[in-house]
MMTF fields as JSON, N, C-alpha, C and O atoms, coordinates in Angstrom:
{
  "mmtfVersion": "1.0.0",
  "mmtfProducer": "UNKNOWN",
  "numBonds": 423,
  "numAtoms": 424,
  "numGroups": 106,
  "numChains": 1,
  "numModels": 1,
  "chainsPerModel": [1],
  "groupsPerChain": [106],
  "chainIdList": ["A"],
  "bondAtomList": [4, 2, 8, 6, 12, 10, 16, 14, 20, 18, 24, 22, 28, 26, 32, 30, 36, 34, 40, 38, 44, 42, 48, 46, 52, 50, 56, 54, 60, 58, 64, 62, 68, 66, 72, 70, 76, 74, 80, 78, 84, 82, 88, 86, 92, 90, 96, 94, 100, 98, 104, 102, 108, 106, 112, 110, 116, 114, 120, 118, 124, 122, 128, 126, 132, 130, 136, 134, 140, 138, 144, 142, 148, 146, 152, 150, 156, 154, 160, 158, 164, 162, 168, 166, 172, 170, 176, 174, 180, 178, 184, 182, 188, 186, 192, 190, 196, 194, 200, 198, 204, 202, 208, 206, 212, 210, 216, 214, 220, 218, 224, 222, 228, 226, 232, 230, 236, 234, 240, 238, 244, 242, 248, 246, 252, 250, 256, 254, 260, 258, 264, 262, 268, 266, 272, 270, 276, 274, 280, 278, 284, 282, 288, 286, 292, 290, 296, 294, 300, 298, 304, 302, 308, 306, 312, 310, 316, 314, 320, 318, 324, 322, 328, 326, 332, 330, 336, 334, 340, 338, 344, 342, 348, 346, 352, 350, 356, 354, 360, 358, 364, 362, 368, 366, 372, 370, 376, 374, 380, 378, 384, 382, 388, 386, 392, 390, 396, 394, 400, 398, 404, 402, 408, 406, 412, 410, 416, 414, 420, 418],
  "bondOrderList": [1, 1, 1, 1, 1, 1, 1, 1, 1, 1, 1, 1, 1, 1, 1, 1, 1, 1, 1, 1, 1, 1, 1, 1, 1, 1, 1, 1, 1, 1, 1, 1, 1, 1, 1, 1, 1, 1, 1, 1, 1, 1, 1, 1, 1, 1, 1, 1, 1, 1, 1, 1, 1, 1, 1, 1, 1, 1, 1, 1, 1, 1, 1, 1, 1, 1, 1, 1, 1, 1, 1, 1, 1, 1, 1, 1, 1, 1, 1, 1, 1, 1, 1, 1, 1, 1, 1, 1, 1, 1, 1, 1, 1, 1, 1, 1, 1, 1, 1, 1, 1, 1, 1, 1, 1],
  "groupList": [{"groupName": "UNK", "atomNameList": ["N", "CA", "C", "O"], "elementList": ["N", "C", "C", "O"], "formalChargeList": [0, 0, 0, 0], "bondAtomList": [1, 0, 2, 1, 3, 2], "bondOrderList": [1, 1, 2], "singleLetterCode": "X", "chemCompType": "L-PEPTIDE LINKING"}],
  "groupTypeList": [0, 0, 0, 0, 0, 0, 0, 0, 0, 0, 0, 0, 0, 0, 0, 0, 0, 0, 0, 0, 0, 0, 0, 0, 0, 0, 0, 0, 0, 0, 0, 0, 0, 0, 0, 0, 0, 0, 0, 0, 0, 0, 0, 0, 0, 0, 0, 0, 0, 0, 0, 0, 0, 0, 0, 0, 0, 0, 0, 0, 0, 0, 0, 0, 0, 0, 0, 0, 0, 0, 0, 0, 0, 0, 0, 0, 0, 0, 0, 0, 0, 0, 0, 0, 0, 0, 0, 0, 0, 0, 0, 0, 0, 0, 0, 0, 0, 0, 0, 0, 0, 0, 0, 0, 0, 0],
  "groupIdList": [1, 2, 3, 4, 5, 6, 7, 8, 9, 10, 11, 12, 13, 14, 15, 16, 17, 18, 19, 20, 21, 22, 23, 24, 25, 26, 27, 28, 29, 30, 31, 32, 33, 34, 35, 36, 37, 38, 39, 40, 41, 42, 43, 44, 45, 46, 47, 48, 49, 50, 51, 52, 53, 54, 55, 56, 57, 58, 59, 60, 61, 62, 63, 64, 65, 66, 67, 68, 69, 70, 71, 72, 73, 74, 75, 76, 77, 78, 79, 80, 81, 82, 83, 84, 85, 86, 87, 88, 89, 90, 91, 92, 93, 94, 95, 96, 97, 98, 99, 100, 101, 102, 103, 104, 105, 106],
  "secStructList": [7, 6, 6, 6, 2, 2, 2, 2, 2, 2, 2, 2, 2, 2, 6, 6, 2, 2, 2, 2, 2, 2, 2, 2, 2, 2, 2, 2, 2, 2, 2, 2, 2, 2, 2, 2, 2, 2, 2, 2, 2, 2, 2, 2, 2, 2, 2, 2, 2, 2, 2, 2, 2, 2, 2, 2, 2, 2, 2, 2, 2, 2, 2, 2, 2, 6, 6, 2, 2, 2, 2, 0, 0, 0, 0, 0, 2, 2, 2, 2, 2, 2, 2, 2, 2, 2, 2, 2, 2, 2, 2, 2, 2, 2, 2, 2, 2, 2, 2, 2, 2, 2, 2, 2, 7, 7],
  "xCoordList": [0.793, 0.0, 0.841, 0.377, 1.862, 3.04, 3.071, 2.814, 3.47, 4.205, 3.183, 3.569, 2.006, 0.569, 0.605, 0.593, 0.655, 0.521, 1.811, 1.834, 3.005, 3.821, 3.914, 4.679, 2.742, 2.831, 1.778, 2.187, 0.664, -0.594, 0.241, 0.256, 1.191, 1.487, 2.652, 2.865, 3.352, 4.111, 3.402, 3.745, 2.487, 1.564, 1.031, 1.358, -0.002, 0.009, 0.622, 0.161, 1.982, 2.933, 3.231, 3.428, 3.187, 3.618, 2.202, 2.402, 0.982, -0.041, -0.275, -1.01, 0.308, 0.305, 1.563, 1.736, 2.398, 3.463, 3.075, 3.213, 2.783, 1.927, 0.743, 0.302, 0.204, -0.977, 0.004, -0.13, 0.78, 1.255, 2.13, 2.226, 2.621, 3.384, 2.316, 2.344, 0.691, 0.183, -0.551, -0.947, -0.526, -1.161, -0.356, -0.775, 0.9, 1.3, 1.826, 2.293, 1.745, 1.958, 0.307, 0.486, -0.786, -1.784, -1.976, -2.751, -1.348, -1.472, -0.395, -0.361, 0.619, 1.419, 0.852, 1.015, 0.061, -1.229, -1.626, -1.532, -2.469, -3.772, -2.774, -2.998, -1.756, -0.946, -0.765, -1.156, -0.225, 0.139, -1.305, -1.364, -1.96, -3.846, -4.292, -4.947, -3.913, -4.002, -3.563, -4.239, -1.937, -0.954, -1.42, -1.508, -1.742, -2.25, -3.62, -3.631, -4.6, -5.568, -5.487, -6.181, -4.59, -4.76, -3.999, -4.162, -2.978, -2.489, -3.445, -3.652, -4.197, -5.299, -6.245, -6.894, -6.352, -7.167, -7.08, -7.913, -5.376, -4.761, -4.65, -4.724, -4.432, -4.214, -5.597, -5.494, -6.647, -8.066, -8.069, -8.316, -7.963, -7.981, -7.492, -8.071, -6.231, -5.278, -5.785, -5.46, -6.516, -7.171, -8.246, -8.382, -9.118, -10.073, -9.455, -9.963, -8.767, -8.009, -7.476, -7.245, -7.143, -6.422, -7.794, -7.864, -8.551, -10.274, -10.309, -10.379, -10.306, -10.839, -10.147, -10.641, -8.739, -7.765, -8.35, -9.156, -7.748, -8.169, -10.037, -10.223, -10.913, -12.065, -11.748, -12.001, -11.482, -11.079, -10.383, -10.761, -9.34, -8.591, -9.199, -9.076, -10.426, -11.087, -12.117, -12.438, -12.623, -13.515, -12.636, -12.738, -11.546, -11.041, -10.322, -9.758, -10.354, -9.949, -11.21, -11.14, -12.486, -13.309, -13.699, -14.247, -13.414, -13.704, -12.521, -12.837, -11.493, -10.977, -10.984, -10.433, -11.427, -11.765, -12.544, -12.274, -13.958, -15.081, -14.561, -15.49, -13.249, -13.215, -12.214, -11.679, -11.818, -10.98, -12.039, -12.01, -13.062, -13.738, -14.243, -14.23, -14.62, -15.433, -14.176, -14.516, -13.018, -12.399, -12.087, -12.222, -11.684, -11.799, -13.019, -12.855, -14.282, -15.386, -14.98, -14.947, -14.803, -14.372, -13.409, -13.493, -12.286, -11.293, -11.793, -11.511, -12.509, -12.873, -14.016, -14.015, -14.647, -15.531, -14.789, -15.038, -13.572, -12.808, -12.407, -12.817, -11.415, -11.208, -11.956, -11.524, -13.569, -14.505, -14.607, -14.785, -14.457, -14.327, -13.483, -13.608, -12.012, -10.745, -11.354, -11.77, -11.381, -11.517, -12.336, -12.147, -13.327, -14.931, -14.205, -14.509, -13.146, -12.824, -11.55, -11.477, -10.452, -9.822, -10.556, -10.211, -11.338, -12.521, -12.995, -13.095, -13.229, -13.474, -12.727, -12.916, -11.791, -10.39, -9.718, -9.162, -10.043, -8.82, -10.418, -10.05, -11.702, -12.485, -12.397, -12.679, -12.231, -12.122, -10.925, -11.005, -9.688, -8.636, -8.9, -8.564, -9.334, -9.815, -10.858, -10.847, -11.436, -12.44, -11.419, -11.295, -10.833, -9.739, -9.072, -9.104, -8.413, -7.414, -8.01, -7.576, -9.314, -10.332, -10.511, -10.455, -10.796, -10.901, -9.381, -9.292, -8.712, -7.349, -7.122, -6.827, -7.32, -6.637, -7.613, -7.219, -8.977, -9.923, -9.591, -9.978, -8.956, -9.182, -7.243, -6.824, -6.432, -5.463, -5.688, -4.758, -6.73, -6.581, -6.551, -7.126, -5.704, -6.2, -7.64, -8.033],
  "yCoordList": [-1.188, 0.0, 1.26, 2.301, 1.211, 2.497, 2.905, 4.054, 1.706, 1.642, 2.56, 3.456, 2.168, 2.788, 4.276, 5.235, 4.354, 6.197, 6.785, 8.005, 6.247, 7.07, 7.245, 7.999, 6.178, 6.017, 7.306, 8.422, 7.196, 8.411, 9.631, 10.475, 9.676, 10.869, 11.376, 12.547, 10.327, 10.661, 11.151, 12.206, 10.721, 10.969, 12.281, 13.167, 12.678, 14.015, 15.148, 16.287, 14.675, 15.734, 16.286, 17.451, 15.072, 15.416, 15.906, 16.72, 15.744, 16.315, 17.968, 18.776, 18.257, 19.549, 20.375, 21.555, 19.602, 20.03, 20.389, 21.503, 19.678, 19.97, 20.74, 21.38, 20.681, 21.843, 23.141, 24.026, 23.443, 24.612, 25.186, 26.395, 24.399, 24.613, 25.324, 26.529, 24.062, 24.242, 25.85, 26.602, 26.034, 27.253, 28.577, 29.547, 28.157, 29.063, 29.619, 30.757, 28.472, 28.328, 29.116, 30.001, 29.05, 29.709, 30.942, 31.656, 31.252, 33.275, 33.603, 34.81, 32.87, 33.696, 33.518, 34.503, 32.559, 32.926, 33.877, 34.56, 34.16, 34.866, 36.363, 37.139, 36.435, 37.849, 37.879, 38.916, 36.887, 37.102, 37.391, 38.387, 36.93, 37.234, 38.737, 39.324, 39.268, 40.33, 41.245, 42.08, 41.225, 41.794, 41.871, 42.983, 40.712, 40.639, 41.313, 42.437, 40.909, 42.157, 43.171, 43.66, 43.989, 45.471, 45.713, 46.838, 44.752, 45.439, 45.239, 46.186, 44.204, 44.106, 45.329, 45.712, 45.823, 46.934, 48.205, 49.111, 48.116, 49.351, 49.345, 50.391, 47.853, 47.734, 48.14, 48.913, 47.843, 47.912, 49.695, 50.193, 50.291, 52.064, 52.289, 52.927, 51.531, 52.671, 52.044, 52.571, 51.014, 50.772, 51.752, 52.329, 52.078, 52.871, 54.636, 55.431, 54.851, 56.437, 55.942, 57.014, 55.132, 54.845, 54.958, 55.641, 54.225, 53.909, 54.958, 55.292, 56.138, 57.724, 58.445, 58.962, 58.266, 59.279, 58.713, 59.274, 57.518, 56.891, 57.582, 57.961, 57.541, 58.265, 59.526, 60.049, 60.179, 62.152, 62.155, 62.969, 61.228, 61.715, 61.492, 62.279, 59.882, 59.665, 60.681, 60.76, 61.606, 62.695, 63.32, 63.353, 63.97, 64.83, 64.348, 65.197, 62.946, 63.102, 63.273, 63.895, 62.983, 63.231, 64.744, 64.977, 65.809, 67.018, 67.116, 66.226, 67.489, 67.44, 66.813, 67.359, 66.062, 65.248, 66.199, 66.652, 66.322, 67.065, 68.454, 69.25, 69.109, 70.564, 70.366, 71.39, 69.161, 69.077, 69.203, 70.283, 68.427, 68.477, 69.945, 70.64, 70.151, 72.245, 72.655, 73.26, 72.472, 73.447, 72.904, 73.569, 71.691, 71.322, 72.052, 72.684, 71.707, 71.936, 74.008, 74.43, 74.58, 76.092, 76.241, 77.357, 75.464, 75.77, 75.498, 76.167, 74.471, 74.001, 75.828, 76.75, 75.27, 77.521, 77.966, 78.376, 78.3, 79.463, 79.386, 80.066, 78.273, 78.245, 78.095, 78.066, 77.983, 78.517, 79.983, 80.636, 80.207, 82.011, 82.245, 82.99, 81.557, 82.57, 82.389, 83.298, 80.806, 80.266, 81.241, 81.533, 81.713, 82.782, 84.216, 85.07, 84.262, 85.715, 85.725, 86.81, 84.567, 84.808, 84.548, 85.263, 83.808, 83.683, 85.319, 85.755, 86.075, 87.476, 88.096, 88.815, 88.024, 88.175, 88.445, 89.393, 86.976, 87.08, 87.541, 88.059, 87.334, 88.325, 89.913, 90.684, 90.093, 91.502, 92.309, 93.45, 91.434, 91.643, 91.4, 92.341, 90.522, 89.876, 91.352, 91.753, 91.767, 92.686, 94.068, 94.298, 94.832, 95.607, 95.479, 96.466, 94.454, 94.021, 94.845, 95.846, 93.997, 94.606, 95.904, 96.597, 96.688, 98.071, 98.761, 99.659, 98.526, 99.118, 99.428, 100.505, 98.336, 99.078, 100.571, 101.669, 100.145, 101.736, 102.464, 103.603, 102.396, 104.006, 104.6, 105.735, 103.548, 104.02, 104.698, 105.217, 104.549, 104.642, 106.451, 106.992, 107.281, 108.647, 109.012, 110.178],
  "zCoordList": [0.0, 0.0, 0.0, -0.466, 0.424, 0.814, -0.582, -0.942, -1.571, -2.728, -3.751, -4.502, -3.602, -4.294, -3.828, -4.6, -2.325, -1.849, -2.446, -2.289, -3.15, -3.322, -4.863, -5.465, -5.523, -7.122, -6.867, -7.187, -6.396, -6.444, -6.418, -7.314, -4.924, -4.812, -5.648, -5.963, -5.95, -7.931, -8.659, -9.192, -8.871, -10.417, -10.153, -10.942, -8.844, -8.235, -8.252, -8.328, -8.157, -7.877, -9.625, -9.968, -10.527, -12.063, -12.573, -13.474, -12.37, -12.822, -12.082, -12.651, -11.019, -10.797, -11.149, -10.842, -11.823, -11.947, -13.68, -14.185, -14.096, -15.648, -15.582, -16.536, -14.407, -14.812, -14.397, -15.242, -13.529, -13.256, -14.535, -14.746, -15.188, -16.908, -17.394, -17.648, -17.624, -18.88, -18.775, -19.666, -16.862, -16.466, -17.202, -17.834, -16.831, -17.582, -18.568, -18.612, -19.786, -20.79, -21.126, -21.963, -20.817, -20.698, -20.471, -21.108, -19.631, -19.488, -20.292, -20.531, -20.864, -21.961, -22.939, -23.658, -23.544, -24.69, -24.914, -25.934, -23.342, -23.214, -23.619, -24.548, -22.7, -23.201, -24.784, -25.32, -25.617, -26.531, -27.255, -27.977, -27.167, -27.609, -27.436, -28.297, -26.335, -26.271, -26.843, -27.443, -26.711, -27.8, -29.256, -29.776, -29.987, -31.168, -31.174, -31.675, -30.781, -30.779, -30.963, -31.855, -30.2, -29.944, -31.103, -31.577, -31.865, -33.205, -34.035, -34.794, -34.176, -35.205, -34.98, -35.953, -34.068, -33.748, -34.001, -34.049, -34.238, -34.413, -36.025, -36.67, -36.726, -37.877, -38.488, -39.441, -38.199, -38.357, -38.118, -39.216, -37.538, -37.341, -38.996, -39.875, -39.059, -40.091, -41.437, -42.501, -41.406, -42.818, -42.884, -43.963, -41.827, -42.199, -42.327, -43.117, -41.772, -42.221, -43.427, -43.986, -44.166, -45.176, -46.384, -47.406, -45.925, -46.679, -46.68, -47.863, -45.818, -45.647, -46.926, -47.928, -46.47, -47.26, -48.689, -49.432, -48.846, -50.623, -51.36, -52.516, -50.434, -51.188, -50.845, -51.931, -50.344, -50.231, -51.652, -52.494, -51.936, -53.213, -54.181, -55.12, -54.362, -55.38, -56.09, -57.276, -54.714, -54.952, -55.646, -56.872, -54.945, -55.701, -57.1, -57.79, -57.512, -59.069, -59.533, -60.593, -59.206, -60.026, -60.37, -61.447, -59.433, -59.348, -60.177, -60.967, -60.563, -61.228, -62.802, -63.757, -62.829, -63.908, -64.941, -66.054, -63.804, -64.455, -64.397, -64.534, -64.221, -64.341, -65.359, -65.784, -65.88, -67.171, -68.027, -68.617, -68.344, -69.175, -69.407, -70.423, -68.338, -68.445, -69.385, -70.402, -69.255, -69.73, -71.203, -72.231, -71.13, -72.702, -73.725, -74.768, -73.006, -73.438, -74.208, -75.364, -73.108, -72.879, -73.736, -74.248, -74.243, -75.207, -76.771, -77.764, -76.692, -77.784, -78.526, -79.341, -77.552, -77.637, -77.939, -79.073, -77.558, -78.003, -79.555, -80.495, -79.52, -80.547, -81.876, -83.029, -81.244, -82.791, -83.111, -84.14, -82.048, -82.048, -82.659, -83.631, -82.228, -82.981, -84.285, -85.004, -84.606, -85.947, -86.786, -87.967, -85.919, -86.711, -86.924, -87.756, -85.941, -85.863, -87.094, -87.672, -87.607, -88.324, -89.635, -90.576, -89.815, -91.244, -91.076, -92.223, -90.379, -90.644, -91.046, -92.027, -90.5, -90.717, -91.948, -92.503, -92.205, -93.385, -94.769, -95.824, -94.609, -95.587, -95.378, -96.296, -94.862, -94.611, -95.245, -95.699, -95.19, -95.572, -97.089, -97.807, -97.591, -98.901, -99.514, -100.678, -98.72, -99.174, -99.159, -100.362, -98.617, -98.461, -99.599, -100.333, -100.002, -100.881, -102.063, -102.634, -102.281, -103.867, -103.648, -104.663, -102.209, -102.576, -102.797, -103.634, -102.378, -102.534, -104.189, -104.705, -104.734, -106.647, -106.89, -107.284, -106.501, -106.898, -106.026, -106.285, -104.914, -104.136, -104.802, -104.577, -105.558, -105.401, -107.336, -107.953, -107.764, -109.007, -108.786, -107.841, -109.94, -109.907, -110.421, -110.381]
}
């Protein structure tokens, strides 16, 4: 019977000796769990300021975009104008030309 109380109290002694490991092989988990969280948490913040920044700029290519077009649109105007204004232009000069021989005649 001695031989049995000292196998129990062997086996006892190695099962608390393994739970006191596995205990604390357990709160360095739980720390490392924690640790990782709070970066996922932090990683999770800077995707969404990142999400933020990336549509602020998307707006602004589109505002941009559409103030390229205004102005294309606006140049293209112009240049029917010049275009209208040198077709005047160069008739006018054309019309000048023909009066010039009669006003220079004596």
């Amino acid at each position: 019977m001695n031989t049995q109380g000292t196998d129990l109290q062997s086996k006892l002694h190695k099962l608390i000796e393994q739970y006191t490991m596995d205990k604390k092989r357990l709160t360095e988990l739980e720390a490392e769990l924690t640790e990782k969280t709070n970066e996922l948490e932090s990683l999770k913040a800077n995707d969404s300021k990142y999400y933020d920044e990336l549509q602020s700029a998307l707006n602004q290519v589109k505002k941009l975009t559409m103030e390229n077009e205004t102005l294309i649109k606006k140049n293209l105007e112009l240049e029917k104008v010049v275009s209208g204004f040198e077709s005047f232009a160069n008739e006018l000069n054309t019309q000048i030309d023909s009066l010039l021989p009669i006003v220079e005649k004596p």
